[in-house]
C-alpha positions as CSV (number, residue, x, y, z in Angstrom):
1,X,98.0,56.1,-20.8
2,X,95.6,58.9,-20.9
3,X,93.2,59.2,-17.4
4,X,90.1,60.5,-17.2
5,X,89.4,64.4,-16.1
6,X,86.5,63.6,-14.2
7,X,87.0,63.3,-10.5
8,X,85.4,59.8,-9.3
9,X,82.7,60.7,-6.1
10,X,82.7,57.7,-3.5
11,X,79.6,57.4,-1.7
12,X,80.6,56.9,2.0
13,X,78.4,53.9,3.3
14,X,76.3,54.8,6.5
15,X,77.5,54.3,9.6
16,X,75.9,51.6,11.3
17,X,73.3,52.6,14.1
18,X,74.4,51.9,17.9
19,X,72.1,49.5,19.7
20,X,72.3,51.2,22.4
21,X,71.2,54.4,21.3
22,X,68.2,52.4,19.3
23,X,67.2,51.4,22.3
24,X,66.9,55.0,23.6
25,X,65.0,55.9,20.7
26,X,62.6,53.4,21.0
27,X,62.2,54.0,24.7
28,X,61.7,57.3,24.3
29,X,59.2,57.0,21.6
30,X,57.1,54.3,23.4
31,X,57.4,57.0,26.8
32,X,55.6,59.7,24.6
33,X,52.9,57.3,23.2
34,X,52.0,56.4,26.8
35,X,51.9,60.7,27.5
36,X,49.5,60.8,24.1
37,X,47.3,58.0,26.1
38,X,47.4,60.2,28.9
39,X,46.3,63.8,26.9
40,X,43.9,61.7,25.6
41,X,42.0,60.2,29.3
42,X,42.5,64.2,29.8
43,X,40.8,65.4,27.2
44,X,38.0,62.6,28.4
45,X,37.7,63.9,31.4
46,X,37.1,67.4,30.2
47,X,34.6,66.6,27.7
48,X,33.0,63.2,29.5
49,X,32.9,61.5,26.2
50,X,34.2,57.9,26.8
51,X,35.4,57.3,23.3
52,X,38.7,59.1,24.1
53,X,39.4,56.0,26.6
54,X,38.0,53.4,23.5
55,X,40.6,54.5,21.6
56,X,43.5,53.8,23.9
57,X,42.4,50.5,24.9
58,X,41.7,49.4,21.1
59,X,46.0,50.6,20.8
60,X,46.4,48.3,24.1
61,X,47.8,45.7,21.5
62,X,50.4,48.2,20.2
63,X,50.8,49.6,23.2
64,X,52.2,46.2,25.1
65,X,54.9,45.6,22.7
66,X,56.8,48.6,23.2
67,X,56.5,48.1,27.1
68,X,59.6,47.6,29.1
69,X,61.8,48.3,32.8
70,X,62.9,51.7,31.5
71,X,59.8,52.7,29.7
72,X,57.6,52.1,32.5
73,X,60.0,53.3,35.3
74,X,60.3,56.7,33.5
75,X,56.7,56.8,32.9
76,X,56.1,56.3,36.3
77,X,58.2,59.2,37.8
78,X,57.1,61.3,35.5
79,X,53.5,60.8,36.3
80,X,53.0,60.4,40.2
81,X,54.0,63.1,42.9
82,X,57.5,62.4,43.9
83,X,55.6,60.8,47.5
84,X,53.1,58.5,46.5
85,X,52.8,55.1,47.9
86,X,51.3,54.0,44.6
87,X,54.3,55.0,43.3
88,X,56.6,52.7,45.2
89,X,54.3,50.3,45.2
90,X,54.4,50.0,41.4
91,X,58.0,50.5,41.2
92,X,58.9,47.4,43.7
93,X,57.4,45.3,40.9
94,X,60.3,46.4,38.8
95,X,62.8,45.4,41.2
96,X,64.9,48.8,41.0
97,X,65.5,51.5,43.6
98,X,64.0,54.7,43.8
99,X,66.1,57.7,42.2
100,X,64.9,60.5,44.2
101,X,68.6,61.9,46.1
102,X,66.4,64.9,47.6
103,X,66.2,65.1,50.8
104,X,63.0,63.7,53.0
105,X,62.2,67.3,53.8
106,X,62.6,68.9,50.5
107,X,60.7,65.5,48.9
108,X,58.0,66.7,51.6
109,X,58.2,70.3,50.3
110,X,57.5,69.3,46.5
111,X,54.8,66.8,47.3
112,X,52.8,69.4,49.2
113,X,53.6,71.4,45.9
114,X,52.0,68.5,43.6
115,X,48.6,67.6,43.6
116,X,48.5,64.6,46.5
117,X,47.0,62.0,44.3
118,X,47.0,60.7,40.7
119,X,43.7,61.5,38.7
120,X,42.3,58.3,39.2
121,X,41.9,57.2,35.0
122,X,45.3,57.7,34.8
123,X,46.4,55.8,37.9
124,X,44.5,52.9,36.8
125,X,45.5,53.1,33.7
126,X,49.2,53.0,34.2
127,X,48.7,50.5,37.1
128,X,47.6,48.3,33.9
129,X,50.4,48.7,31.9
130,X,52.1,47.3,35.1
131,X,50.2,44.0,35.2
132,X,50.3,43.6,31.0
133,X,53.8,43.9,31.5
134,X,54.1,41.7,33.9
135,X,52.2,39.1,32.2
136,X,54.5,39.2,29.2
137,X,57.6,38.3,31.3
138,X,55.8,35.8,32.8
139,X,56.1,36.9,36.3
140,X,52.5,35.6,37.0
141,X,53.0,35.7,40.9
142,X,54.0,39.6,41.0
143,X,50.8,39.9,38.5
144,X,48.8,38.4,40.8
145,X,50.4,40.7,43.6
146,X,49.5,43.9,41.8
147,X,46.2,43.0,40.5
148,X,45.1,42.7,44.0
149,X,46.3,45.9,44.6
150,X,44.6,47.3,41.8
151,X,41.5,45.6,42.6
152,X,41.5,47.1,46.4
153,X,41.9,50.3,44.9
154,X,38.7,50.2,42.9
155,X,36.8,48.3,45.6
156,X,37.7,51.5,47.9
157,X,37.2,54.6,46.2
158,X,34.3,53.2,43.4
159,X,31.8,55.8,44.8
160,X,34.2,58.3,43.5
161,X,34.6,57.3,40.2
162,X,33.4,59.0,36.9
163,X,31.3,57.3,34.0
164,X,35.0,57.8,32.0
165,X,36.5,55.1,34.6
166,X,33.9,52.0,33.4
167,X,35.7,51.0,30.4
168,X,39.1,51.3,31.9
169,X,37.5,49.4,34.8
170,X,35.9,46.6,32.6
171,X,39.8,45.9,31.2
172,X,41.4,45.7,34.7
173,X,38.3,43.1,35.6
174,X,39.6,41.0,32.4
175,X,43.6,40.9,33.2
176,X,42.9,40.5,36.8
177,X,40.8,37.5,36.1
178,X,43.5,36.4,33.3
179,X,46.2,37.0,35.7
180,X,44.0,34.5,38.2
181,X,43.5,31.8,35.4
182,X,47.7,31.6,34.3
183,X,48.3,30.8,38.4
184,X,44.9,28.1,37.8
185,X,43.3,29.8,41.0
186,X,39.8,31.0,39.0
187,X,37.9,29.6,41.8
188,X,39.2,32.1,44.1
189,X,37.8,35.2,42.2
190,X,34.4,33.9,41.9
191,X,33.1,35.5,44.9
192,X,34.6,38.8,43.8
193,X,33.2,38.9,40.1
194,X,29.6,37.6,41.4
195,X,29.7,40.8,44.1
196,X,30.9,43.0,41.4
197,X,28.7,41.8,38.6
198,X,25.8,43.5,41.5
199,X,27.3,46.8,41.8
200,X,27.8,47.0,38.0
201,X,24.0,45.9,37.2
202,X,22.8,48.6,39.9
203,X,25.1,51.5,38.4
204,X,23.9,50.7,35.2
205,X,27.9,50.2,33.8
206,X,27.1,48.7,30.1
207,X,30.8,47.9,30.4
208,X,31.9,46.5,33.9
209,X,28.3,44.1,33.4
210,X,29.2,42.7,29.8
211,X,32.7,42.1,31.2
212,X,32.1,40.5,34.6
213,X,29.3,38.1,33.2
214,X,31.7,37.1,30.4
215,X,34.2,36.6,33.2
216,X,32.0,34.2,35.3
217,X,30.5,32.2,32.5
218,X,34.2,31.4,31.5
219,X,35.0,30.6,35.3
220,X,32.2,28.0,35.2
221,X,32.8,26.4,32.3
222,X,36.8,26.4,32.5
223,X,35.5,23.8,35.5
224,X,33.0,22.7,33.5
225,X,30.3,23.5,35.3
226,X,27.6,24.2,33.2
227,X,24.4,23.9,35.2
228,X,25.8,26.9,37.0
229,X,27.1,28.6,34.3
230,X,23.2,28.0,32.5
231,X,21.4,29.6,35.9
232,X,23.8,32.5,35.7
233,X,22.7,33.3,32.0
234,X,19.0,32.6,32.8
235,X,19.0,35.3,35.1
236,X,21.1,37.7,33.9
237,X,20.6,40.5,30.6
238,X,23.7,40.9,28.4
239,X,23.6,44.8,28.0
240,X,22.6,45.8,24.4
241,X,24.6,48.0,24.1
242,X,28.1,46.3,24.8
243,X,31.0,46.3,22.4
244,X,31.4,43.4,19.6
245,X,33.6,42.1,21.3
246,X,31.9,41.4,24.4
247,X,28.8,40.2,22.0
248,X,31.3,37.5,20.4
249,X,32.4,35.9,23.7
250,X,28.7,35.5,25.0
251,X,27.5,34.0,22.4
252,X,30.5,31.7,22.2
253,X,29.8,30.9,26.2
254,X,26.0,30.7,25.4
255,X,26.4,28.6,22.4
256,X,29.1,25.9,24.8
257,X,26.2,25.9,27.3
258,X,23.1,25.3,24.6
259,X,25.6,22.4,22.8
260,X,26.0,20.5,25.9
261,X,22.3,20.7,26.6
262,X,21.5,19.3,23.2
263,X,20.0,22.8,21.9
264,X,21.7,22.6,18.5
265,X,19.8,24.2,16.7
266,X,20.4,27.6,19.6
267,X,23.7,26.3,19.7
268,X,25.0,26.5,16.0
269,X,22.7,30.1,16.0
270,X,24.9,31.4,19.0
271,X,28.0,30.1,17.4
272,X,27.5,31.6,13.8
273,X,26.7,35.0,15.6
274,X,29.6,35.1,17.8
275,X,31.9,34.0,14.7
276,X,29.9,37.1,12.7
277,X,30.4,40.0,15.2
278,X,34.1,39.0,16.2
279,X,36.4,40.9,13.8
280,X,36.8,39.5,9.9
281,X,40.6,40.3,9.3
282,X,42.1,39.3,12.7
283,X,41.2,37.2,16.1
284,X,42.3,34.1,14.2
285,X,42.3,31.9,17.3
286,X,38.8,32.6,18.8
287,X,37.2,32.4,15.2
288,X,39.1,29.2,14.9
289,X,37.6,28.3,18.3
290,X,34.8,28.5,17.5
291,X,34.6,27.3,14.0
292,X,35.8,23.8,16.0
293,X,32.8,23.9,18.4
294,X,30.3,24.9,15.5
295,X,31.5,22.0,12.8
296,X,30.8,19.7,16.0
297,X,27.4,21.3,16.3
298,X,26.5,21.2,12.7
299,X,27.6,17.5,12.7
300,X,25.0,17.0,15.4
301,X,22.3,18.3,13.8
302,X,22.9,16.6,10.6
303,X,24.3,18.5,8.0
304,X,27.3,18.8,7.0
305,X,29.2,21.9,7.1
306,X,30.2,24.0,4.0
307,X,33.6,22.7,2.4
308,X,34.6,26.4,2.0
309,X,35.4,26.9,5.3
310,X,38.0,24.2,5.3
311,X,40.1,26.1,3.0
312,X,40.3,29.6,4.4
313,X,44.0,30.2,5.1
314,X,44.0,30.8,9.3
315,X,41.6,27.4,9.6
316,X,42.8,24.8,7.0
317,X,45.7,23.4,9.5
318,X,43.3,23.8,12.7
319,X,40.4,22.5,11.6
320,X,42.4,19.4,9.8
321,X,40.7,16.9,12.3
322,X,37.5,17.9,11.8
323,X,37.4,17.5,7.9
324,X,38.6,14.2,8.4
325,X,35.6,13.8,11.1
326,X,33.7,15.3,8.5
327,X,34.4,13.0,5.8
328,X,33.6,10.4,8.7
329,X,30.3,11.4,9.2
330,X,29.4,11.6,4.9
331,X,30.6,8.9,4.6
332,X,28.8,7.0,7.4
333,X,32.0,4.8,8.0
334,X,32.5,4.0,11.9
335,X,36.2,2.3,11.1
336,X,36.8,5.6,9.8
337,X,35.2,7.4,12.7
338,X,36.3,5.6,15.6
339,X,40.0,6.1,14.0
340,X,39.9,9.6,13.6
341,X,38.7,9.9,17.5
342,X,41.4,7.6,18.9
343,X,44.3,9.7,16.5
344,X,43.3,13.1,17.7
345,X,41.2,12.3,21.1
346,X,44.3,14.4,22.9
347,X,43.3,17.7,20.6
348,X,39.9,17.1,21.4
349,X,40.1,17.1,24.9
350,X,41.8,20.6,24.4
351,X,39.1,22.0,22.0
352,X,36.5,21.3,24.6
353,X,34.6,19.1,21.7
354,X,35.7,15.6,23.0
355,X,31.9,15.4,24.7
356,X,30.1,16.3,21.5
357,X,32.1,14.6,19.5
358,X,31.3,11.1,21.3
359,X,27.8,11.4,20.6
360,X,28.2,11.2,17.0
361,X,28.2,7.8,16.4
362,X,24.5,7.8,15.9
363,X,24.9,10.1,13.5
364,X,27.6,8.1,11.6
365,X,25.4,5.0,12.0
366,X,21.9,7.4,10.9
367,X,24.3,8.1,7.9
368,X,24.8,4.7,7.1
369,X,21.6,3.8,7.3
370,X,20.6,7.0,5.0
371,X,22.8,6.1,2.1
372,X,21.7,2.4,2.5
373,X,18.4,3.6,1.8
374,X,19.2,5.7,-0.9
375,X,21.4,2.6,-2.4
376,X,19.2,-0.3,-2.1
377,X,15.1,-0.5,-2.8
378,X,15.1,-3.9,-0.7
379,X,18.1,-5.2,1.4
380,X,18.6,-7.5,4.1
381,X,19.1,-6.8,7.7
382,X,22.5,-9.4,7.6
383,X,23.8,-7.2,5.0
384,X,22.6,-3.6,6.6
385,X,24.9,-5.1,9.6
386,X,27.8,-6.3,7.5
387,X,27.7,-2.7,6.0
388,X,27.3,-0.5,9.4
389,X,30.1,-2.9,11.0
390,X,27.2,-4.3,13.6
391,X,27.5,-7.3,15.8
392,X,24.3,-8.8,14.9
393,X,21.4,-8.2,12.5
394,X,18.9,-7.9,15.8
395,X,21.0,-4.4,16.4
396,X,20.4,-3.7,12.4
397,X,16.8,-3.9,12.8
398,X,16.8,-2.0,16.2
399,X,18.7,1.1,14.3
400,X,16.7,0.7,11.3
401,X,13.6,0.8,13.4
402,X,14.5,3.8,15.5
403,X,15.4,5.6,11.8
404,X,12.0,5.0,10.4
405,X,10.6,6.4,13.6
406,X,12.9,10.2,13.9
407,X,11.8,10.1,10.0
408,X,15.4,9.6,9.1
409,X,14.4,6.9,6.0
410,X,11.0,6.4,4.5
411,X,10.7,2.6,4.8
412,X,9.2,-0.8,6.1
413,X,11.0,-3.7,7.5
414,X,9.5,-7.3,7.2
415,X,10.6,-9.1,10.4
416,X,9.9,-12.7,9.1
417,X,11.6,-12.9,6.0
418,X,14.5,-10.0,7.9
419,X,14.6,-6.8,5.0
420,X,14.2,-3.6,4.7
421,X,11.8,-2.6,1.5
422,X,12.4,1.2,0.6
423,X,9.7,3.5,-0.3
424,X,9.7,5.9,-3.0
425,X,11.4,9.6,-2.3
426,X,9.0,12.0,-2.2
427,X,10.1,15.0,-3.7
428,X,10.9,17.8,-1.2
429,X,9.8,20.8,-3.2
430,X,6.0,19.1,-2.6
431,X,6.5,19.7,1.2
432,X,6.6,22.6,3.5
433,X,11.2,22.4,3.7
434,X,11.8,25.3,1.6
435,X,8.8,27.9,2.4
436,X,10.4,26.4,6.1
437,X,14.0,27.3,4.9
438,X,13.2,31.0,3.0
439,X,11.0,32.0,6.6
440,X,14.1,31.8,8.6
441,X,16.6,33.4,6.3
442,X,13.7,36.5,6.1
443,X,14.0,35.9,9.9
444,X,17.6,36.4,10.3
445,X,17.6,39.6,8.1
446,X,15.5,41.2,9.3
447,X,16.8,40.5,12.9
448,X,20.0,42.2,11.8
449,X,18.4,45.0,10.2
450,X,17.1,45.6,13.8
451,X,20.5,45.2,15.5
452,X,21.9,47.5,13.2
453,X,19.6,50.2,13.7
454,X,20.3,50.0,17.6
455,X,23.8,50.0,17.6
456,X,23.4,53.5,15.4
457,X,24.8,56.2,17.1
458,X,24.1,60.2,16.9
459,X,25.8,63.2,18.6
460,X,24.5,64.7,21.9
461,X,22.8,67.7,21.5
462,X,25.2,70.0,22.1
463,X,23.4,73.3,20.2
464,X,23.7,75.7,23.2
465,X,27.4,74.9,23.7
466,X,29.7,77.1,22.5
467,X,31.6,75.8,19.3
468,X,35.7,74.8,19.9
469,X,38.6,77.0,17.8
470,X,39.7,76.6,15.0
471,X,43.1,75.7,15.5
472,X,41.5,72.9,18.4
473,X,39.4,71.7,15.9
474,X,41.9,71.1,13.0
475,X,44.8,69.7,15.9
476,X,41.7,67.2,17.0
477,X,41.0,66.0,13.5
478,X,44.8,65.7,12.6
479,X,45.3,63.4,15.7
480,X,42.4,61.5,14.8
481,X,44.0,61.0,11.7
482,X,47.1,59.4,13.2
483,X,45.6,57.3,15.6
484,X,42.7,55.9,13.0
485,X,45.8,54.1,11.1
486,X,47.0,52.4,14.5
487,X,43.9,51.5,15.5
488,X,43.1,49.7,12.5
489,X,44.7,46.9,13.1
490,X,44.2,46.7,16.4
491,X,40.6,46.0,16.8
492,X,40.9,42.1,18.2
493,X,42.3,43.3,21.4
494,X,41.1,41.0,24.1
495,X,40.4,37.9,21.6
């Protein structure tokens, strides 16, 4: 049997990867991100532009998930003077010794060598990665622990800081206070944020203000306590010129506070602009947050909101109660209402809507009484209660009454012979409803034309400088390059 002449190559399979040297990879590749962070709070310092330190905290996100013992550890030595209490401090979170063998002399020797102290953007920057990391292993106590720490170090040296420290600042408020409200010990901090919020106001920190009164309003209400939270807001200004993010969350607080003090109109405004400037392709769960609070609100003010919304992809499951509230409300059906509360009254509570939602059995009965009007040109009042499931045709004609007075139905009720007699519709294009209706949507654009303008921004003047190199230049745009495509997807940090 003749065999072929041509030699058979076997491909040799690849040999499959250690874990443990994975692990080294991916330690050392998270190590040199953090040391890009750090060239990058450099470079900020050198040029005082703040948008260096934007960047890292946008890649906060990316950041967290690469964070671990070893990383951190390694980060650590690298960064601090081989004597630092900082240093030791930070490292007894991570429950590991110190690796220094030199002697105490020698350990003196290099430390007088090394700058004393950390530059302090970089300290409290890696003094952040501590407390993220120690959020994500749940070890709230030892979070607690070191945002104190943290927190005494700002309080003590914030006459020495540089503009480049308030955003860095502004994120340290939020985890601190985060790292107070996993332990359920808010109240504590309230004192701390109020005293804070001053300094931040006097300094003029955009930043550090927008954070610390988003931080308070969220104290008060998480106690619900919103007469407080509604002085706080009266007598404070949101900066104008505070990040998107910071916009969303205030107007999600303001919109809580103006829905419990039956503004719904202001409410569903506040809610529609904090859903608007919080990011479109991500931040699922506070958009779904407060698409709950803003169906509520639209329910209140009797319309009902658009069936679109129901069917976007990240809200259809969430918002599954309140179609089926909304289909309560339509429908004017109170068996159907009052079933729908007592099936999902525990979510409710959770969403914070449980309030709002009880008052909407007017509306379910205003409803009723709506379509009956629109079904029948002359009905009686025992029949208007069999239909709205009342006790007694007295209560019909009480709720029909208080109808024909808010302007709900146009009609007339004969108490002797006990009907309601329908007028004719009057046609809504005769009345002033849509010039009314076409005013505010000019309204709204051209308020947004206006906020768009302001949040513009141009380039110092920077004529008289001299011009970077080349080779800076090109290194600068190449990096920005890189980063652009991390950050891209990383812009609901926060949310």
């Amino acid at each position: 049997m003749a065999t072929s002449s041509k030699d058979v190559e076997m491909k040799e399979e690849p040999a499959e990867k250690d874990p443990e040297q994975v692990k080294k990879d991916e330690n050392a590749a998270a190590v040199e991100r953090i040391r890009g962070h750090v060239r990058f709070i450099e470079r900020a310092i050198s040029s005082k532009e703040p948008r260096y330190i934007s960047r890292i905290l946008l890649a906060l996100r990316s950041t967290r998930r690469t964070l671990n013992h070893a990383v951190l550890r390694q980060v650590l030595v690298t960064y601090f003077p081989p004597v630092s209490s900082d240093k030791d401090s930070l490292l007894a979170f991570l429950d590991e010794p110190m690796d220094d063998v030199a002697a105490p002399t020698e350990r003196a020797r290099s430390a007088k060598s090394t700058s004393a102290a950390l530059v302090p953007e970089i300290n409290c920057y890696l003094h952040l990665l501590m407390i993220i990391h120690l959020i994500d292993t749940e070890r709230h106590q030892d979070a607690v622990s070191c945002a104190d720490v943290l927190m005494g170090k700002i309080k003590r040296q914030s006459a020495s800081y540089r503009p480049t420290m308030n955003q860095l600042i502004a994120k340290c408020y939020f985890y601190y206070a985060r790292v107070y409200e996993l332990v359920d010990r808010l109240q504590d901090i309230r004192p701390f944020l109020h005293a804070h919020l001053r300094t931040a106001t006097l300094k003029h920190d955009t930043d550090g203000q927008a954070c610390l009164l988003n931080l308070l309003l969220r104290n008060y209400l998480h106690y619900n306590l919103f007469d407080q939270a509604a002085k706080l807001q009266s007598k404070s200004d949101f900066p104008e010129a505070a990040s998107n993010n910071e916009w969303a969350r205030y107007m999600y607080y303001l919109g809580r506070i103006q829905a419990i003090q039956l503004k719904y109109a202001d409410a569903h405004k506040s809610l529609m602009q904090a859903i608007r400037k919080a990011p479109q392709h991500c931040a699922h769960g506070f958009k779904q947050t407060a698409y709950k609070l803003a169906v509520t609100v639209e329910l209140l003010l009797g319309d009902i909101p658009d069936r679109s919304i129901f069917r976007e992809a990240h809200l259809r499951k969430p918002l599954q109660p309140y179609f089926r509230l909304v289909q309560a409300v339509q429908s004017g059906d109170l068996a159907m209402f009052a079933a729908v509360v007592s099936e999902c009254d525990a979510q409710f509570l959770r969403d914070h809507t449980h309030t709002l939602i009880l008052r909407l059995h007017h509306n379910v009965i205003k409803t009723g009484v709506r379509m009956i009007n629109l079904s029948y040109s002359k009905i009686s009042l025992d029949d208007v209660a069999a239909k709205l499931q009342l006790d007694s045709p007295e209560e019909a004609e009480y709720i029909v009454a208080k109808a024909i007075k808010d302007g709900v139905i146009e009609a007339t009720i004969d108490h002797h012979d006990g009907y309601v007699q329908s007028k004719e519709n009057v046609d809504i294009y005769s009345t002033q409803e849509p010039q009314k209706a076409f005013h505010e949507r000019i309204t709204f654009c051209l308020e947004l034309h206006n906020q768009s303008v302001k949040a513009m921004r141009f380039p110092p003047k920077s004529y008289n400088k001299d011009l970077e190199p080349m080779e800076e230049r090109r290194e600068r745009e190449q990096q920005d390059l890189e980063y652009a495509k991390e950050l891209a997807e990383d812009e609901e940090d926060g949310f």
